[in-house]
Every structure is written in C-alpha cells, then in structure tokens.
ROROPA-879809 format. One record per residue (C-alpha): x, z, y; residue in one letter. Coordinates in steps of 0.2 Angstrom, whole numbers. Layout:
N
<atom u="X" w="Z" v="Y" r="a"/>
...
***
This chain:
198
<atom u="0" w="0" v="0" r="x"/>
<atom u="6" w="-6" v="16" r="x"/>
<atom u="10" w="8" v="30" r="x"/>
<atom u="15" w="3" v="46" r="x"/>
<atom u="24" w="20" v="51" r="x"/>
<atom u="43" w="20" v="51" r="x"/>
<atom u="53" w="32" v="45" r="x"/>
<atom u="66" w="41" v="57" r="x"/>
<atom u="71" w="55" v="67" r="x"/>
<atom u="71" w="49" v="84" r="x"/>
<atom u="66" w="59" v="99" r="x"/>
<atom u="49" w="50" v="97" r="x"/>
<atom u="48" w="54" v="78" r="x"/>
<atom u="50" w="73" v="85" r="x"/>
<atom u="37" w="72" v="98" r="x"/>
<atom u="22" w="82" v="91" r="x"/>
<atom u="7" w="68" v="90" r="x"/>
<atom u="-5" w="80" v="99" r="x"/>
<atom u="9" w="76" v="114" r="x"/>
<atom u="7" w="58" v="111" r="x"/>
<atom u="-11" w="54" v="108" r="x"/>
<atom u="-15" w="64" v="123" r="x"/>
<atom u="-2" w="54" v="133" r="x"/>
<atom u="-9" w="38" v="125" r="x"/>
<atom u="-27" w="43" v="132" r="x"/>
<atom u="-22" w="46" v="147" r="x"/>
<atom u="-11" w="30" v="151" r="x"/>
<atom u="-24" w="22" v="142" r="x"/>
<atom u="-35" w="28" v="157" r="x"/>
<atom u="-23" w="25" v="171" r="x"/>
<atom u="-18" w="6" v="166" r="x"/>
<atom u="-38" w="0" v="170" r="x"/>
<atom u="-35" w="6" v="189" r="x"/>
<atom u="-18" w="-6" v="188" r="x"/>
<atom u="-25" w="-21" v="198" r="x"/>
<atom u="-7" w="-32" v="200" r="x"/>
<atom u="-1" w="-41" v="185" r="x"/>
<atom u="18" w="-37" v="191" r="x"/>
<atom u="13" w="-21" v="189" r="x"/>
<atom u="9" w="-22" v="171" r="x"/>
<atom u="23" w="-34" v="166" r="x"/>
<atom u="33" w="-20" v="173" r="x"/>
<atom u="23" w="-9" v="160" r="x"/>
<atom u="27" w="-21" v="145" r="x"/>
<atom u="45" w="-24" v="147" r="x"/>
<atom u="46" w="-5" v="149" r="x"/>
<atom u="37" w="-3" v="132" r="x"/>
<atom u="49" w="-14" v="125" r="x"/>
<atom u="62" w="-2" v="132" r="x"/>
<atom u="53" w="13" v="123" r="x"/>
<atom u="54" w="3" v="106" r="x"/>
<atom u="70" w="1" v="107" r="x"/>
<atom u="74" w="17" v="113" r="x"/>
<atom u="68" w="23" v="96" r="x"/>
<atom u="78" w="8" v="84" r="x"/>
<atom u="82" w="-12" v="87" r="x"/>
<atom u="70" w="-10" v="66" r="x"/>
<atom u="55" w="-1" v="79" r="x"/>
<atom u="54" w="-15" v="92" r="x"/>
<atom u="55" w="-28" v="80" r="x"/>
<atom u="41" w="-20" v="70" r="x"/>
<atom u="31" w="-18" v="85" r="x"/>
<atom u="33" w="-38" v="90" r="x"/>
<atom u="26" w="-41" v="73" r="x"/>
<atom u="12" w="-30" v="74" r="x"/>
<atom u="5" w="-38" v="89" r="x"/>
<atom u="7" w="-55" v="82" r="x"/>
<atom u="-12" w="-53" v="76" r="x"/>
<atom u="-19" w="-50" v="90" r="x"/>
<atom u="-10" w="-65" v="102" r="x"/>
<atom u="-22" w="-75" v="95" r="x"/>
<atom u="-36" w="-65" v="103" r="x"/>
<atom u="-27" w="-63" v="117" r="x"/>
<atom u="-24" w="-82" v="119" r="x"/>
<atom u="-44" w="-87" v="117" r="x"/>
<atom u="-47" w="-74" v="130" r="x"/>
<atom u="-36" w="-81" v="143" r="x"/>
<atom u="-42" w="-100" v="139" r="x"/>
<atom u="-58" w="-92" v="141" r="x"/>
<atom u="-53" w="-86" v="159" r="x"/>
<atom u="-45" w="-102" v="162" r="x"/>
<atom u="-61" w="-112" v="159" r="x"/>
<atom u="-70" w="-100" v="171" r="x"/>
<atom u="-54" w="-103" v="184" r="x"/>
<atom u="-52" w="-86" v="182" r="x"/>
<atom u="-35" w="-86" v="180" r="x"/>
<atom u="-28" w="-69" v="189" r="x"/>
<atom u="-39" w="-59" v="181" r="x"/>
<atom u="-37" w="-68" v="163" r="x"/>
<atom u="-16" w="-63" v="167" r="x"/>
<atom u="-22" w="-46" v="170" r="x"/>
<atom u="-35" w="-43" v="155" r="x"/>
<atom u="-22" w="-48" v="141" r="x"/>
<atom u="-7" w="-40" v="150" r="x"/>
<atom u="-19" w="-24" v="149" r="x"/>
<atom u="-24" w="-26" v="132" r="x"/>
<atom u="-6" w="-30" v="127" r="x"/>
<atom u="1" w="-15" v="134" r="x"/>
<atom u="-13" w="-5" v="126" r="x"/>
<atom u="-12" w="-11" v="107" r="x"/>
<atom u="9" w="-10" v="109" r="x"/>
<atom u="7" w="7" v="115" r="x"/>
<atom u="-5" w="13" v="101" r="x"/>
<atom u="5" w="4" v="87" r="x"/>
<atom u="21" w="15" v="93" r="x"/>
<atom u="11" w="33" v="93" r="x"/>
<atom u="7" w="26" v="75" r="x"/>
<atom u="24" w="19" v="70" r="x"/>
<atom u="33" w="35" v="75" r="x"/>
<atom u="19" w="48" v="69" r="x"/>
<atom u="15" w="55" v="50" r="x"/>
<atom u="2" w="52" v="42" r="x"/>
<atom u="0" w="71" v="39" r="x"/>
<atom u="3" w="76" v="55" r="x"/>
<atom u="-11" w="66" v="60" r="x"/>
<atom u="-23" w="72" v="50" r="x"/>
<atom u="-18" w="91" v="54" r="x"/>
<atom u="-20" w="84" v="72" r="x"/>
<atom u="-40" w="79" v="67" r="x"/>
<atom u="-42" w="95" v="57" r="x"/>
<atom u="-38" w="104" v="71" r="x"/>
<atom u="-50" w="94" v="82" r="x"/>
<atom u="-63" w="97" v="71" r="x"/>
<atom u="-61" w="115" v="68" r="x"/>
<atom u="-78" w="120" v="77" r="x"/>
<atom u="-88" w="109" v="66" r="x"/>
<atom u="-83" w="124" v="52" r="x"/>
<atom u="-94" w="134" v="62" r="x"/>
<atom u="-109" w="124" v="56" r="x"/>
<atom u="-105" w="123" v="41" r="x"/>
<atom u="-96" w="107" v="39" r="x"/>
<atom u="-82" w="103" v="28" r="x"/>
<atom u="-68" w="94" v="40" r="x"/>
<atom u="-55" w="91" v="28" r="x"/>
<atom u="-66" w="75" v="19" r="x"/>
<atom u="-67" w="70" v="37" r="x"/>
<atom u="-50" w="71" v="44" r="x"/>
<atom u="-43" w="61" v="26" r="x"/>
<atom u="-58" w="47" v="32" r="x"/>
<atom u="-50" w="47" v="47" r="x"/>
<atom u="-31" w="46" v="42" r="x"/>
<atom u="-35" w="29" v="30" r="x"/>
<atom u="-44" w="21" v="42" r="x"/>
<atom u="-27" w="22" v="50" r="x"/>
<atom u="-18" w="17" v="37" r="x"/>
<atom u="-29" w="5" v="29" r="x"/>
<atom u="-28" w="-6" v="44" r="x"/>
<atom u="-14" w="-14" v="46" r="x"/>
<atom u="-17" w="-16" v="27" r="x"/>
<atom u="-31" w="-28" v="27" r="x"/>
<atom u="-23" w="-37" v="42" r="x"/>
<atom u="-8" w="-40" v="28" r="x"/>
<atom u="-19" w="-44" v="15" r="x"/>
<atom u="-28" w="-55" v="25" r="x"/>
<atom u="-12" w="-63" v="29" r="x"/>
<atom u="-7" w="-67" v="10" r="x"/>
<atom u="-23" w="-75" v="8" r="x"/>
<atom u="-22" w="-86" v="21" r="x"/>
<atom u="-7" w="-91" v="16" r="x"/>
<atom u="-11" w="-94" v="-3" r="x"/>
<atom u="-22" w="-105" v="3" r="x"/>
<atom u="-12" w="-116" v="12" r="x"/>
<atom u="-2" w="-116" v="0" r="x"/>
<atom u="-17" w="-125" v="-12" r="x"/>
<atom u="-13" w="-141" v="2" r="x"/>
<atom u="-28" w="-137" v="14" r="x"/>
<atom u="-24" w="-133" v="30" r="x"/>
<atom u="-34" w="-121" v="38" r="x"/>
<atom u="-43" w="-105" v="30" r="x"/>
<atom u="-61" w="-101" v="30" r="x"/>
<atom u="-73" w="-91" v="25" r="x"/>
<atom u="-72" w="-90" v="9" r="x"/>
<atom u="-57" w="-77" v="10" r="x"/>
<atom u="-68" w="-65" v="16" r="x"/>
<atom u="-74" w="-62" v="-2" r="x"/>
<atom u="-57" w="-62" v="-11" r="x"/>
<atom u="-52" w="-47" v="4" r="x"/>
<atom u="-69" w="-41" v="-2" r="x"/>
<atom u="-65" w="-38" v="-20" r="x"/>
<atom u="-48" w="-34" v="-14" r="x"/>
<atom u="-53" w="-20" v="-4" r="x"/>
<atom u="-63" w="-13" v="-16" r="x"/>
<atom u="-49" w="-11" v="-30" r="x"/>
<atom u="-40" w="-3" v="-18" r="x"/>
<atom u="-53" w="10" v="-12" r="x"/>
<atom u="-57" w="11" v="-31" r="x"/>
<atom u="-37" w="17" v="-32" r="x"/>
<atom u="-36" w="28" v="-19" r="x"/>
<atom u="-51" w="38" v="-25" r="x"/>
<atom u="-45" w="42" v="-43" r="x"/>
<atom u="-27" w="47" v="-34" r="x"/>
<atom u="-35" w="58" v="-22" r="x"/>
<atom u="-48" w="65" v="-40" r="x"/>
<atom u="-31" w="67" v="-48" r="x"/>
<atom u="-25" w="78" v="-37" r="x"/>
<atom u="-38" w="89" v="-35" r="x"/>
<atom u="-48" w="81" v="-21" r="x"/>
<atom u="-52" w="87" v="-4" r="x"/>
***
C-alpha cells in the first residue's frame, strides 16, 4: 500500500502535527485575502524552499504529488482564459497550487500515528456522549492514506491501458479501481480483525 509520508528526522519531521495543521489552517485562511499574483509566486517558490529545506528526496516528492492535479489546474485557467479572465485565472491556480503543496508537506513530513492521536484528541468530547472516537479517528487516518493510493492505482490503469494500443482512457477503469478498491478495503479489515480491532 502506497504511503505518501517520508521518512526522516528533519526539523519538519520533529514539528508536532498539532503545530502544523494549525499553521496549515491558518495560511490556508490568509492566502484567500492575497490579491497580487507576485505575491503568491513569491509563496510558491518559497514552498519549494521549505521542501527542500527538509531533503532534495522531499521536493521531488512534492513535484510529483501535484502532477495530478495540473491538469485541474490547467482546465481552470483555459476556463478563465475563455471568460478573458486572465488575472484572476493566474491568481485562482497559484492559490490552489500553493494550498495542495502546502497540505502534501504537513502529510509527507507527519506520521500516520501521530495523526490519528492528533483526531483522538480532537474528538475527546464526543466520549462524553458516549461515542467511541478511536473507529473514527482510524476512518479518518486512511482516508489520508488511501488517497494518494487510488490516485496511484488510478495511474497504473491508465497506463495498462495504453499499453493495449488505445490512446486515451475512459470510463471503463472506473470499475477495475472499483474492484480494486474493494480487495484492498477487504485487506485492511482482516489486518486491523487480526489485531484485535479498534
């Protein structure tokens, strides 16, 4: 199973993730009042600083993270560009750029564990009612995880079916990931059983 955190003991590694998901938010927050497109290229290339900072392995694993998502990016600013929208096109992806590259290093440079005592702690007063919080905060923790898996297994399909000689993909992969995802649910169920469940 494919996990896109990578190991390390940078000074970003040793951040507590309660640190940087609450740093996260709040850029996330302050980023939408950013109104120049200097501005946020600034933000960018310093992001790409802050990869680096942490590993040459880190930035090149964040560059191939966001390589799903140019293509949204790209159909939105053609879509600005059709309007003659174009400032405000520059602007929309250069936020949503700095955004995903910023989520995809909290999640590179945090623990799996650690998050999910982050979203147990969170949760705490749901105990009060009589809720079980640990079911949830697993939930929560391979929804993380099993992201970047799909996006991977999406990405083996399409290429497997290229490889048959026809050119583009469709949507008859959906059910292949379908069946795919299912086995792998199926999996994670009997290890998480074997281990005495949550």
């Amino acid at each position: 199973m494919l996990a896109i955190s990578l190991a390390g003991t940078s000074w970003a590694h040793n951040s507590r993730v309660g640190f940087k998901l609450a740093a996260l938010s709040l850029i996330s927050i302050l980023i939408f009042f950013i109104t120049n497109w200097i501005l946020l290229l600034f933000c960018l290339i310093g992001i790409v600083f802050l990869y680096y900072s942490v590993s040459f392995n880190a930035l090149r694993k964040g560059m191939n993270l966001l390589r799903p998502i140019v293509l949204v990016i790209g159909l939105i600013w053609i879509f600005h560009i059709l309007r003659g929208e174009y400032l405000s096109g520059i602007i929309i992806c250069l936020r949503l750029l700095v955004l995903v590259a910023l989520a995809n290093f909290v999640t590179l440079t945090s623990k799996l564990s650690d998050m999910m005592e982050l979203f147990l702690w969170i949760l705490n007063p749901l105990k009060l009612i009589g809720i079980k919080t640990a079911p949830i905060a697993l939930a929560l923790g391979m929804v993380i995880r099993f992201t970047p898996v799909l996006i991977e297994r999406a990405k083996q399909l399409s290429q497997s079916w290229r490889a048959r000689g026809l050119r583009y993909t469709n949507w008859r992969i959906i059910i292949p990931i379908f069946i795919t995802v299912i086995d792998d649910a199926d999996r994670v169920s009997e290890a998480i059983r074997a281990r005495g469940g949550v």
